[in-house]
C-alpha positions as CSV (number, residue, x, y, z in Angstrom):
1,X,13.2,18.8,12.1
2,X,12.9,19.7,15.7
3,X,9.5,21.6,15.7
4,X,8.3,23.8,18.7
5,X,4.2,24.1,19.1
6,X,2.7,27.6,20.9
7,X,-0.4,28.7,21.8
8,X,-1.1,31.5,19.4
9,X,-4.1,33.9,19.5
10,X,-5.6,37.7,19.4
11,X,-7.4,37.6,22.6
12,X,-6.6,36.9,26.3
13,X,-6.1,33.3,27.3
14,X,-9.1,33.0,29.6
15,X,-11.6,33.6,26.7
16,X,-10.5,30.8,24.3
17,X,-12.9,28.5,24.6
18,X,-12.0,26.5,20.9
19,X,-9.0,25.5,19.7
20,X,-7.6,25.0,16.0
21,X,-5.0,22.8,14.7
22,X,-3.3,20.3,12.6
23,X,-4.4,16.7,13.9
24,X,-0.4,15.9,14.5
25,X,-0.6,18.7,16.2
26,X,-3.0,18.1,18.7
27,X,-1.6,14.7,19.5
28,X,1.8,16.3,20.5
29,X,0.1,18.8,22.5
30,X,-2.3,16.6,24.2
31,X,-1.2,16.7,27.6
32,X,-0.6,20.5,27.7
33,X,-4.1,21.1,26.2
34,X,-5.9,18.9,29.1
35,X,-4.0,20.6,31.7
36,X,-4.7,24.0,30.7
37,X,-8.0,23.8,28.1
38,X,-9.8,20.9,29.3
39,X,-12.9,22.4,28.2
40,X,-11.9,23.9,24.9
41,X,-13.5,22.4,21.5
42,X,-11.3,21.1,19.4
43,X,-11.0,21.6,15.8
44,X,-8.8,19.8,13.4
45,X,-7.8,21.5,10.1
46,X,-5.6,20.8,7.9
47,X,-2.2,23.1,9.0
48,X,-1.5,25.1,11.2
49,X,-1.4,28.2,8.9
50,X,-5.0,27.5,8.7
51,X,-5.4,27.6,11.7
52,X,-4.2,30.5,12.3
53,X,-5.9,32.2,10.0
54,X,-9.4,31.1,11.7
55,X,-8.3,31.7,14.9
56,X,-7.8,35.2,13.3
57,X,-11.3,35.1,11.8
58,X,-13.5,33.7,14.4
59,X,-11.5,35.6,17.8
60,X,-14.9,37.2,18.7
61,X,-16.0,33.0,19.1
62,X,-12.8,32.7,21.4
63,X,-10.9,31.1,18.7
64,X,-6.8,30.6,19.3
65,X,-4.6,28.2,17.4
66,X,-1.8,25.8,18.1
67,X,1.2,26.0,15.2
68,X,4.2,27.9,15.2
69,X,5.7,30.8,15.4
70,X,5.2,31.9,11.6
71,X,1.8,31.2,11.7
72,X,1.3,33.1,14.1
73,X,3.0,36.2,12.1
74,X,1.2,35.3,9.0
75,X,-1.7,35.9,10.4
76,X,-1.6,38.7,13.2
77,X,-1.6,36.8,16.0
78,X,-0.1,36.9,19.6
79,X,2.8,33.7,20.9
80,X,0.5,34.0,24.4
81,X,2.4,30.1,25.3
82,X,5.5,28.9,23.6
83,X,7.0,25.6,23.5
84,X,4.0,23.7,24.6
85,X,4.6,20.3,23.0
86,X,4.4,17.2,25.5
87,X,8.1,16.4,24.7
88,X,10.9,18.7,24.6
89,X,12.4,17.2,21.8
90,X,9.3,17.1,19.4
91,X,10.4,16.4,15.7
92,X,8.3,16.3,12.9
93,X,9.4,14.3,9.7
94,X,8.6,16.7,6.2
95,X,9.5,15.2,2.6
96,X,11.5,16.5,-0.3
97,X,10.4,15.6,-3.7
98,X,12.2,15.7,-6.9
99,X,12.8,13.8,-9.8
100,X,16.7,12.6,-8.9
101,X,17.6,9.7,-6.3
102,X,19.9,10.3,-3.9
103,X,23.3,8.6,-4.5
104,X,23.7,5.7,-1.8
105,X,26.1,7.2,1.2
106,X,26.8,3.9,3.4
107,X,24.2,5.0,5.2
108,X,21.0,5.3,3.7
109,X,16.8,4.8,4.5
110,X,14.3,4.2,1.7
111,X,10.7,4.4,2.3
112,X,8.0,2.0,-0.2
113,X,4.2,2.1,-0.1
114,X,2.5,-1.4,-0.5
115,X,-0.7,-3.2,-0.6
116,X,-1.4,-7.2,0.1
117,X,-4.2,-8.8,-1.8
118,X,-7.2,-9.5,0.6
119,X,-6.3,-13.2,1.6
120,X,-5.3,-14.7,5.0
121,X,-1.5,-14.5,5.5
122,X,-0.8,-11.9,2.6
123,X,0.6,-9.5,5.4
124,X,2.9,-11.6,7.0
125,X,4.1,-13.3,3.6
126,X,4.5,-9.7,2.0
127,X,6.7,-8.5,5.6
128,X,9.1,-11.9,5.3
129,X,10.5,-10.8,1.9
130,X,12.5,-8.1,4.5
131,X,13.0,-10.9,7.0
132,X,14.3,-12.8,4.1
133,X,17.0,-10.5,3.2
134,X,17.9,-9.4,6.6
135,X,16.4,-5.1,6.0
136,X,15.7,-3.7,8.8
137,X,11.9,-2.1,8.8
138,X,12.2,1.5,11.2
139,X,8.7,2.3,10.6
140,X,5.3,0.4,9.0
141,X,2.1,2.5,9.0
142,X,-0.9,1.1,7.9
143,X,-3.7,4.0,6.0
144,X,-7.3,3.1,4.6
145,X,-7.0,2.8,0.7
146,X,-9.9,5.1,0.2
147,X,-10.1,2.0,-2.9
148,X,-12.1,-0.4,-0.8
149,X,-13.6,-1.0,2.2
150,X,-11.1,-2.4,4.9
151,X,-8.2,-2.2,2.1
152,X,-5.2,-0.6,3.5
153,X,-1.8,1.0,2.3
154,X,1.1,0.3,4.1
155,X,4.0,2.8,4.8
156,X,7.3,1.4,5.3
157,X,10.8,2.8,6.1
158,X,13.8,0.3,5.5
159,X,17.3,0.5,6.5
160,X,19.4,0.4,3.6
161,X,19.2,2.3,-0.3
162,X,17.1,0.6,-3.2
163,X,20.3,0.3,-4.7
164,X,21.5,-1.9,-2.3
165,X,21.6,-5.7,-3.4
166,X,19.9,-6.8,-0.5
167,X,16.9,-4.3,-0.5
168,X,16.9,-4.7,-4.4
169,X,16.2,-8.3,-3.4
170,X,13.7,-7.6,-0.7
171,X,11.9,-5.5,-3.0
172,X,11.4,-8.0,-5.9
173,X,10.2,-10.8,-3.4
174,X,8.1,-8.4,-2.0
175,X,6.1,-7.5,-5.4
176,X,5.4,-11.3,-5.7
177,X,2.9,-11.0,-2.6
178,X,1.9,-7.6,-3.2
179,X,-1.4,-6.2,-5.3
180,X,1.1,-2.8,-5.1
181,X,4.3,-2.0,-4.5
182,X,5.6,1.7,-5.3
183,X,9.1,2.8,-4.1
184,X,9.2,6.4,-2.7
185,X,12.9,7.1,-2.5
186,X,15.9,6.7,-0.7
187,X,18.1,9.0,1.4
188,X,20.7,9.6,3.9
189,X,19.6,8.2,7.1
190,X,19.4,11.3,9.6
191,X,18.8,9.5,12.8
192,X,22.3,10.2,13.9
């Protein structure tokens, strides 16, 4: 979803002295903020509706927010900069739960989480399963486990539906090197 970032706030621009946001947030904006608030605290929370809300709160501390354009109506504040993202064609990725799969279309992504078991090689053994079967990986992220120290969760997106053969396959291989493997969904492929 193409997602524009402003600089919302209910005093004037040259008394913001801290800024609240999202942590995505922030990293899309980076550039803007160093151009125009180099000197501005930063403070991550956790969306930008909160944010909002305690730029609302704290404006006598020069508070302003970065978030969007309903935030900034949810809680009484001013668009004093709009569009402000680094990249014109800023996107951010939301998820849709529910308790039906989508139907394969021909032209599908599935995202899995996974863990490796803490031995030399377990990464690489657990990514050839999709090597293996010739699936495509568009995205791996790697998160702490919040389990264990240095234990980390992996995020992957794969071309292809679990219903597929081939990512069926992948998948199976891949739970024979894996401590966890938990598939998330699958879904028509919007990158077109």
């Amino acid at each position: 979803l193409r997602i524009d970032n402003d600089l919302l706030a209910a005093i004037p621009r040259k008394d913001i002295r801290t800024l609240y946001s999202h942590p995505q947030v922030f990293g899309q904006c980076k550039n803007w903020i160093l151009r125009n608030f180099p000197e501005a605290d930063l403070v991550e929370v956790s969306s930008t509706t909160k944010a909002a809300h305690l730029a609302r709160q704290k404006t006598s501390e020069g508070a302003a927010a970065l978030g969007g354009r309903l935030a900034a109506e949810l809680a009484g504040l001013e668009v004093l900069d709009e569009a402000i993202q680094d990249r014109a064609t800023n996107t951010t990725r939301f998820l849709v739960i529910g308790e039906k799969t989508c139907p394969p279309t021909g032209n599908d992504r599935t995202s899995i989480l996974f863990a490796v078991h803490d031995r030399p090689g377990s990464l690489v053994a657990a990514l050839r399963a999709f090597d293996s079967f010739h699936i495509n990986m568009s995205k791996i992220e790697s998160r702490p486990s919040k389990q264990k120290d240095w234990e980390y969760i992996f995020y992957v997106d794969l071309a292809g539906h679990c219903e597929n053969e081939q990512v069926a396959s992948a998948l199976e291989e891949l739970e024979k090197h894996c401590s966890l493997v938990k598939l998330l969904g699958s879904y028509p492929d919007s990158a077109e």
